[in-house]
C-alpha positions as CSV (number, residue, x, y, z in Angstrom):
1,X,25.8,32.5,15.5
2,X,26.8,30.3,12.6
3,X,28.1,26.6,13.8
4,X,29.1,26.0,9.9
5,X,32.9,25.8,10.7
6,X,32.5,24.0,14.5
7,X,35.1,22.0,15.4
8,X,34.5,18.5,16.2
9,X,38.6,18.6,18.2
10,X,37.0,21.6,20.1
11,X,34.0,20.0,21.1
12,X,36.1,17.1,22.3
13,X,38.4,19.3,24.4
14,X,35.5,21.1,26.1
15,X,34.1,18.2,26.9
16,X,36.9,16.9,28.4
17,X,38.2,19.8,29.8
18,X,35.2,22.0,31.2
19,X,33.2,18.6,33.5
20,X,35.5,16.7,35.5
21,X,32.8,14.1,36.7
22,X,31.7,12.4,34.3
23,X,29.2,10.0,35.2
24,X,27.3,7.0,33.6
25,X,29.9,6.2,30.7
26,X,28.1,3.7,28.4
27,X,30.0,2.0,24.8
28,X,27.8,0.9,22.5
29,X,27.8,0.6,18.7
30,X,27.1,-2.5,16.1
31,X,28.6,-4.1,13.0
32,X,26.7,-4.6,9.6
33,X,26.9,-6.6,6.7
34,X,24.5,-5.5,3.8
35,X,24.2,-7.3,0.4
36,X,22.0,-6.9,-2.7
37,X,21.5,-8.6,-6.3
38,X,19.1,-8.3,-8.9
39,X,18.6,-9.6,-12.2
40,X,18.6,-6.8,-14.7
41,X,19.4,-7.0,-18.3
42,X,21.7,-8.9,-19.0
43,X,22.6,-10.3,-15.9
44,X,21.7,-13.1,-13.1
45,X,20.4,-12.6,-9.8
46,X,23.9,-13.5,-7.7
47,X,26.1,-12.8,-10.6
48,X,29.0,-10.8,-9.5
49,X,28.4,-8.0,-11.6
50,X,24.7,-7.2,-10.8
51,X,25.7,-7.7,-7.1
52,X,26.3,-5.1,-4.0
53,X,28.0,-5.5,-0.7
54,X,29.8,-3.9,2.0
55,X,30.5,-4.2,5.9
56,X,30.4,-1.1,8.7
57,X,31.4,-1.1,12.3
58,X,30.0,1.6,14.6
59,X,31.8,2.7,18.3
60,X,30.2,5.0,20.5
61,X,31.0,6.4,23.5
62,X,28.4,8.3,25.7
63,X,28.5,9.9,29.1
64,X,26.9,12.4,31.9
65,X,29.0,15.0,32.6
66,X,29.0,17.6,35.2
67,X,26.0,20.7,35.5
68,X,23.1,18.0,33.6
69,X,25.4,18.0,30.4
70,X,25.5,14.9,28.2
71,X,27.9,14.5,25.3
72,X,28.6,11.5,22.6
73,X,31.1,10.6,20.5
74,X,30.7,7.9,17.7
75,X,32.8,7.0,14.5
76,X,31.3,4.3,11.7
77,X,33.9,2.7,9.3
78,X,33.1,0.8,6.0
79,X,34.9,-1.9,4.3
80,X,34.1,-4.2,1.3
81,X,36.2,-7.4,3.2
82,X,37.1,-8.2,0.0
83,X,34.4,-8.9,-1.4
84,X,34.8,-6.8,-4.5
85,X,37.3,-9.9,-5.4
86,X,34.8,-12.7,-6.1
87,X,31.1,-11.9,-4.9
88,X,30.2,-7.9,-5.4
89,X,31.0,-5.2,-8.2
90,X,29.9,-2.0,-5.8
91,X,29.0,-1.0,-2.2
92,X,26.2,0.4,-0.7
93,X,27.6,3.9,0.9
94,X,30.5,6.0,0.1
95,X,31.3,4.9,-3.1
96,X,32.7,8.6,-4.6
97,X,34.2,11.3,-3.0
98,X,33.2,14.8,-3.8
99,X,35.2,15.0,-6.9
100,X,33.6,12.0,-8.3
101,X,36.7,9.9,-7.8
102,X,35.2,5.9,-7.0
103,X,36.7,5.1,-3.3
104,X,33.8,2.4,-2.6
105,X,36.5,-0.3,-2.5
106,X,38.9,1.6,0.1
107,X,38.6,1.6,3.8
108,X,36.6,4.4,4.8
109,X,36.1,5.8,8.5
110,X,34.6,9.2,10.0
111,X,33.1,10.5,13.1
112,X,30.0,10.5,12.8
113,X,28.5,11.5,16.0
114,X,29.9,14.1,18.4
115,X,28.0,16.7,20.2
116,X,27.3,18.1,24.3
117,X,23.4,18.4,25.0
118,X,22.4,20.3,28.0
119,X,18.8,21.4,29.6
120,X,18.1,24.9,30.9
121,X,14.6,24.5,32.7
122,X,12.7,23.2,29.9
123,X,14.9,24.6,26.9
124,X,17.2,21.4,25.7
125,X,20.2,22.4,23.6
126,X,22.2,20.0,21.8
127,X,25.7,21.4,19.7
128,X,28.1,19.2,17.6
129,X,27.9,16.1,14.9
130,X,24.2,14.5,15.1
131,X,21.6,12.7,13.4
132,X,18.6,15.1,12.6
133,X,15.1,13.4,11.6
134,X,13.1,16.5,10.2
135,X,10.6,16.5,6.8
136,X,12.7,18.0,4.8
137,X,16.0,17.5,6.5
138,X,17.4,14.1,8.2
139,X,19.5,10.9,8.3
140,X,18.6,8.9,5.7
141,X,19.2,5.3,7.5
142,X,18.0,3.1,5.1
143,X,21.4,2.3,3.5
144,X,24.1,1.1,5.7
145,X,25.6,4.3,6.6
146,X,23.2,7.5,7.9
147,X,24.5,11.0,6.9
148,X,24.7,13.3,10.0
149,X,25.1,17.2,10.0
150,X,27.1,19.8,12.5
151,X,24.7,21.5,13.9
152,X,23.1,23.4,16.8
153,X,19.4,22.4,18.2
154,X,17.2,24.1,20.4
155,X,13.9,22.7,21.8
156,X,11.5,24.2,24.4
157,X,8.3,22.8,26.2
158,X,6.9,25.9,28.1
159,X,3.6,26.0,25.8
160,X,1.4,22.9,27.4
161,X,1.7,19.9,25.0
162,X,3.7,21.4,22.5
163,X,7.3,21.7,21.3
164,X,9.1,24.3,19.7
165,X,12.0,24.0,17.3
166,X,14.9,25.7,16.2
167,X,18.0,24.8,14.6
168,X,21.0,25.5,12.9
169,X,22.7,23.5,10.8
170,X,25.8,24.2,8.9
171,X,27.4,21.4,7.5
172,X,26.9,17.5,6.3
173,X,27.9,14.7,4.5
174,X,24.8,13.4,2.4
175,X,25.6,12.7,-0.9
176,X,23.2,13.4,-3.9
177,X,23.8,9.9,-5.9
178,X,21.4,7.4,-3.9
179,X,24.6,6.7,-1.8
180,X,23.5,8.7,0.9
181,X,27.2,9.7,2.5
182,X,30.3,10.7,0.8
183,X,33.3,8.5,0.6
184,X,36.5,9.2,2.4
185,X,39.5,10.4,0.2
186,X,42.9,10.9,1.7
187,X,41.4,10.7,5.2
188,X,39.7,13.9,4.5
189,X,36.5,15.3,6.4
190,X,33.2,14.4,4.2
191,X,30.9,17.2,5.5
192,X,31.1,19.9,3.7
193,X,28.6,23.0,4.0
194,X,25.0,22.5,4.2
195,X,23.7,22.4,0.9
196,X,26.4,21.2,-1.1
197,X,23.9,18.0,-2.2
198,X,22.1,19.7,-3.8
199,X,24.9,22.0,-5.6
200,X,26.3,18.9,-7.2
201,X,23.0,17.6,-8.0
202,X,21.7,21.2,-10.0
203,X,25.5,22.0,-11.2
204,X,25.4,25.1,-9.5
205,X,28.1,27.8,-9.0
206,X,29.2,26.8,-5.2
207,X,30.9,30.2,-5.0
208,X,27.3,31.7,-5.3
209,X,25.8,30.2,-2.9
210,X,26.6,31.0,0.8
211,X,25.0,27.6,2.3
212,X,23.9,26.5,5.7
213,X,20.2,26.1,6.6
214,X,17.8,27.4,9.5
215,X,14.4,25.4,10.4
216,X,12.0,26.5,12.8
217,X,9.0,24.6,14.0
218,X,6.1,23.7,16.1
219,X,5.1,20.5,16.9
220,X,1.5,20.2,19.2
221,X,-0.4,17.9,20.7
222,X,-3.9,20.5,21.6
223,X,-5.8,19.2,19.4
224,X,-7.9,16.2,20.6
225,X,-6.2,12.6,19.0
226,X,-3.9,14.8,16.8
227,X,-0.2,15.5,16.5
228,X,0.5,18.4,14.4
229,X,4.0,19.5,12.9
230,X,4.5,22.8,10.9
231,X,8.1,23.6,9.7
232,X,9.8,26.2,7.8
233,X,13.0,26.1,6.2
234,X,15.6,28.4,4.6
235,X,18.4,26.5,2.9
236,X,20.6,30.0,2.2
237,X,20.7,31.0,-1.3
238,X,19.0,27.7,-2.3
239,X,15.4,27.5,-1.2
240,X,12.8,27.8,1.0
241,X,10.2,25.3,2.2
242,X,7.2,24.7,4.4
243,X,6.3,21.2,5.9
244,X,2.7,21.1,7.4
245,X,1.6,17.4,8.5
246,X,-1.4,16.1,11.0
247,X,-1.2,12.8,12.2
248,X,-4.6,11.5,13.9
249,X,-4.8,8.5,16.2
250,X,-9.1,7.6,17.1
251,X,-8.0,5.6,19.9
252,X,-11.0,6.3,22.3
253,X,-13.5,6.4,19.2
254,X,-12.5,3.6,17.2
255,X,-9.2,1.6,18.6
256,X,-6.7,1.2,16.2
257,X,-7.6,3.5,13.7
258,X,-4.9,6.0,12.5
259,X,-4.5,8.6,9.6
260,X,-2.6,11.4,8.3
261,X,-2.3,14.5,6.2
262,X,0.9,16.2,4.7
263,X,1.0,19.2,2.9
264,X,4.7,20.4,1.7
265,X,6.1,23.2,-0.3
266,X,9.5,24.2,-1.9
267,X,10.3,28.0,-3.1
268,X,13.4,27.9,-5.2
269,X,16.4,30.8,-4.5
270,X,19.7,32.1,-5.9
271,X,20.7,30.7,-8.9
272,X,17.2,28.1,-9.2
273,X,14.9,31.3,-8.7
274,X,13.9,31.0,-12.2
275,X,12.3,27.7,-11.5
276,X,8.4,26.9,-10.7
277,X,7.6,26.1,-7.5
278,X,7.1,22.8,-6.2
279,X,4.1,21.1,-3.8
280,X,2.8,18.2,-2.9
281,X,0.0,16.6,-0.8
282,X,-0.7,13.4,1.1
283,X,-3.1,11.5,2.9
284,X,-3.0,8.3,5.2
285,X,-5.4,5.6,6.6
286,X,-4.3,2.6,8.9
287,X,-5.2,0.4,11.4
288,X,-2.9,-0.8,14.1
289,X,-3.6,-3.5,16.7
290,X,-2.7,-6.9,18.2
291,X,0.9,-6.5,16.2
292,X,-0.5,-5.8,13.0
293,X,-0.3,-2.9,11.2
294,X,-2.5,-1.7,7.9
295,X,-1.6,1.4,6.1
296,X,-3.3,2.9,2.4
297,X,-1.7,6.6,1.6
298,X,-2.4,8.6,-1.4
299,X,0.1,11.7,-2.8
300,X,0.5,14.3,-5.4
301,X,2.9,16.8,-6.2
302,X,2.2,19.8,-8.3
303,X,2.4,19.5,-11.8
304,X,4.6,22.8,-12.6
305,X,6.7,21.8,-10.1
306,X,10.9,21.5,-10.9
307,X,12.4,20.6,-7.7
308,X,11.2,17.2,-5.7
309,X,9.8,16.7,-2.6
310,X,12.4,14.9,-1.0
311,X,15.6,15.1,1.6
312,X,17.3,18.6,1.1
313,X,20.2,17.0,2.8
314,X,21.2,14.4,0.3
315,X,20.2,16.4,-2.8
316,X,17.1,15.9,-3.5
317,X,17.1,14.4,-6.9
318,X,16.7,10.1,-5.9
319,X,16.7,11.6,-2.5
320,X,14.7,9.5,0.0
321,X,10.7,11.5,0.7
322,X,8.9,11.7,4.2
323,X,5.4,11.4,1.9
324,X,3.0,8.3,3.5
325,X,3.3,7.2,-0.4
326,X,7.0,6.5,-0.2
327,X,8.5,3.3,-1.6
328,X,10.6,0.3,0.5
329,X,13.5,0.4,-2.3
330,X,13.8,2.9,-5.2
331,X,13.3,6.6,-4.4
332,X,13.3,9.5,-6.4
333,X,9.9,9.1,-7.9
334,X,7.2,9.8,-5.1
335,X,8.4,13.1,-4.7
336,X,9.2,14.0,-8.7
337,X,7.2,16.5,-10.0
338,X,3.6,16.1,-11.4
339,X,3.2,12.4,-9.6
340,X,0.7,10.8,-8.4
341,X,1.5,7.6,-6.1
342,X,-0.4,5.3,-3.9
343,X,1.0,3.2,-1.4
344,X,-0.7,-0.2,0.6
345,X,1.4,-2.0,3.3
346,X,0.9,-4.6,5.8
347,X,3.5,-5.3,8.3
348,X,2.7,-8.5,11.7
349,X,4.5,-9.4,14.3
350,X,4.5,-12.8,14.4
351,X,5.8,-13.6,17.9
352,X,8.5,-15.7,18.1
353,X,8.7,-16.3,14.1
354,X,9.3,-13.2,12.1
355,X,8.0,-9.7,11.9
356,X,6.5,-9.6,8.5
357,X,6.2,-6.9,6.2
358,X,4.6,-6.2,2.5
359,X,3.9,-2.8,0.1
360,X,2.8,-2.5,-3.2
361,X,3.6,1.1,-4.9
362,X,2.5,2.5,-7.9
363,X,3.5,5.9,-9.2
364,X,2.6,7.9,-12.4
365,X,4.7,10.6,-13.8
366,X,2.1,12.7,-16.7
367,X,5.3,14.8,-17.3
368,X,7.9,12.1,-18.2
369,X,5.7,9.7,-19.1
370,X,7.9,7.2,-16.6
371,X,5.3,4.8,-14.3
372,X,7.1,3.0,-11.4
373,X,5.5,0.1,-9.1
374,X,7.6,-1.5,-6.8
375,X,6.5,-4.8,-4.3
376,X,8.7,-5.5,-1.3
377,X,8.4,-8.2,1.4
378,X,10.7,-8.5,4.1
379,X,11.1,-10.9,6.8
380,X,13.2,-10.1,10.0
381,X,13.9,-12.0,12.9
382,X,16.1,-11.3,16.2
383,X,18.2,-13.5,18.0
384,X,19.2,-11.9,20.9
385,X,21.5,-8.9,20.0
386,X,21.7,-10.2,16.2
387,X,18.6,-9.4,13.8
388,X,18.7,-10.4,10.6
389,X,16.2,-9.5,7.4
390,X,15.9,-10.8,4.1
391,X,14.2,-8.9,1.6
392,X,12.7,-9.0,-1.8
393,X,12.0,-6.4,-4.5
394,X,10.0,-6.6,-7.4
395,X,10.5,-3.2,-9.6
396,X,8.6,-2.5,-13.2
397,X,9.8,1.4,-13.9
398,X,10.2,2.7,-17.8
399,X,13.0,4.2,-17.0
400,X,14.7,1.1,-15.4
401,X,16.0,-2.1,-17.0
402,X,14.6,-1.4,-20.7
403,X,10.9,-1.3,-19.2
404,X,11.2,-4.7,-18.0
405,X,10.2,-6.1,-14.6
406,X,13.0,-7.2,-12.6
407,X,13.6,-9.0,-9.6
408,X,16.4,-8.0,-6.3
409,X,17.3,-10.1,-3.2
410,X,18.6,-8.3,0.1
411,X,20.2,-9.2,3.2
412,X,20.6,-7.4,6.2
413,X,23.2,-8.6,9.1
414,X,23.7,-6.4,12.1
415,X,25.1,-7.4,15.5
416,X,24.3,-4.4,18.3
417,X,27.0,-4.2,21.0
């Protein structure tokens, strides 16, 4: 049964007209203000023109209804405030519509979130607008608005310790430019069918390509200390691709210590048959205890590889990567074809100060010849239902800024209702 064309007004009227009690109603949402600068050629950190800013408001309404159902309903809008006039030159999400057309400065709104979940023994199935979080398919929720998808979701616990996973998802809004969501253009619907990211990003013929993806998977806990995920996907007329990852926690052998291994692999179909196919591997060591967190990961991706190892959802190309090696700030290179990247962080909780956080990236393309390294350190602290984070960026990439090293400031506002 294909979801691609479900009806958000249809979910809303079956929601509303199939469970008369409706039980434990809760509203929730929060407001954001994000803003960036940086001080590339020829510009000034805080200059107007090498500047980035933009406000969102999420609403949400949740609720039990009748027969164990649950449904929610949620709607994000963005707005500049005005700030285009004297402080910003571009926004974080939603800048172009599908046609390329620049909309970043207009109010934007859609509904982001809107879907019925139900449990039959213990088979959970959850139908409508939703965030997914999957290797090679999710919500990208570093920027200040998270694509979502229409889509159907089935998980099942029968085996001991294990989950199984399958899902359909048929449309989404993830946009292939870095921008993560598509803006709004004459109030019309952003998602589109599945796959249409990654159209715009190869130029491909949409009418060739039937879109909408499945995913299947198995996620266990059997073996001793160990989590392990293996997914399949089949992005229709598009590609193929296999996510196989352990995660390892020595707990009762040696407290705190963690690591990980990731193996992924993308087949490409239709119209990029022609091209090689692309792999990558990982590794992770860590140590976690008393608030404070160590992490070292190593990566590689398969030198004949063409397409990246990165969110099929947004497109891919400068597409965010679920590799342990992924930067804090400019994606699109951990995951690029014949790369090699190595990743150290440090992140404390520093009660009642800050929670701290540091990572130094390197990355080394032997194809392109382009070398990134990127240092972040944030800072965040909550006061009550307001956090706020301030962040800085030190990026050296040949393909950024003439070669030179540059320097960008964040800030991060968000008030949780």
């Amino acid at each position: 049964m294909k979801l691609a064309k479900l009806s958000l007004a249809a979910i809303i009227a079956l929601g509303v007209s199939a469970f008369a009690d409706v039980e434990n109603v809760k509203f929730s949402g929060n407001a954001k203000l994000f803003y960036g600068t940086s001080d590339q050629d020829p510009n000034d950190l805080f200059d107007k023109k090498s500047s980035y800013g933009q406000a969102a408001a999420t609403i949400a309404v949740s609720a039990d209804l009748a027969n164990g159902v649950s449904g929610k309903i949620s709607a994000i809008g963005l707005s500049t405030l005005g700030l285009e006039n004297n402080l910003v030159s571009d926004v974080w999400a939603g800048a172009t519509d599908r046609n390329g057309n620049f909309v970043g400065t207009d109010a934007q709104w859609w509904v982001n979130e809107a879907w019925l979940a139900g449990k039959l023994g213990n088979t959970t199935i959850k139908v409508g607008r939703q965030e997914l979080d999957t290797p090679l398919a999710f919500s990208e929720k570093w920027n200040i608005a998270a694509n979502s998808f229409d889509a159907a979701v089935i998980l099942n616990n029968d085996l001991p310790d294990t989950t199984l996973v399958a899902a359909w998802v048929g449309r989404g809004n993830g946009a292939p430019d870095g921008r993560v969501v598509y803006g709004i253009s004459n109030g019309t619907d952003p998602f589109e069918t599945y796959g249409s990211a990654i159209v715009s990003a190869y130029n491909l013929d949409a009418s060739k390509v039937d879109g909408g993806a499945y995913a299947v998977a198995a996620i266990t806990k059997l073996i001793p200390m160990t989590t392990a995920q293996v997914w399949f996907y089949d992005v229709a007329d598009i590609a193929n691709a296999w996510w196989v990852q352990a995660d390892v926690n020595f707990e009762d052998a040696m407290p705190g210590l963690v690591a990980g291994l990731q193996y992924a692999y993308i087949d490409p179909q239709g119209q990029i048959d022609n091209l090689d196919e692309s792999s990558a591997w990982a590794v992770k060591l860590g140590y976690n205890l008393d608030g404070l967190k160590l992490a070292a990961a190593y990566s590689s991706t398969d030198e004949d590889g063409v397409v990246p190892i990165a969110n099929t959802a947004t497109g891919l190309r400068g597409s965010q990567s679920k590799l342990y090696t992924e930067v804090w700030w400019n994606y699109g290179y951990v995951g690029a074809p014949d790369t090699d990247a190595w990743m150290i962080s440090a992140g404390y909780n520093m009660e009642g100060v800050a929670d701290l956080f540091a990572q130094y990236t390197s990355t080394t393309n032997d194809t392109t010849n382009v070398d990134m390294s990127e240092f972040t350190v944030t800072a965040g602290k909550s006061f009550g239902n307001f956090n706020a984070t301030l962040a800085y960026i030190y990026t050296d990439a040949d393909d950024q800024n003439g070669g030179d090293g540059y320097n960008t400031v964040q800030l991060y506002l968000t008030y949780n209702f």
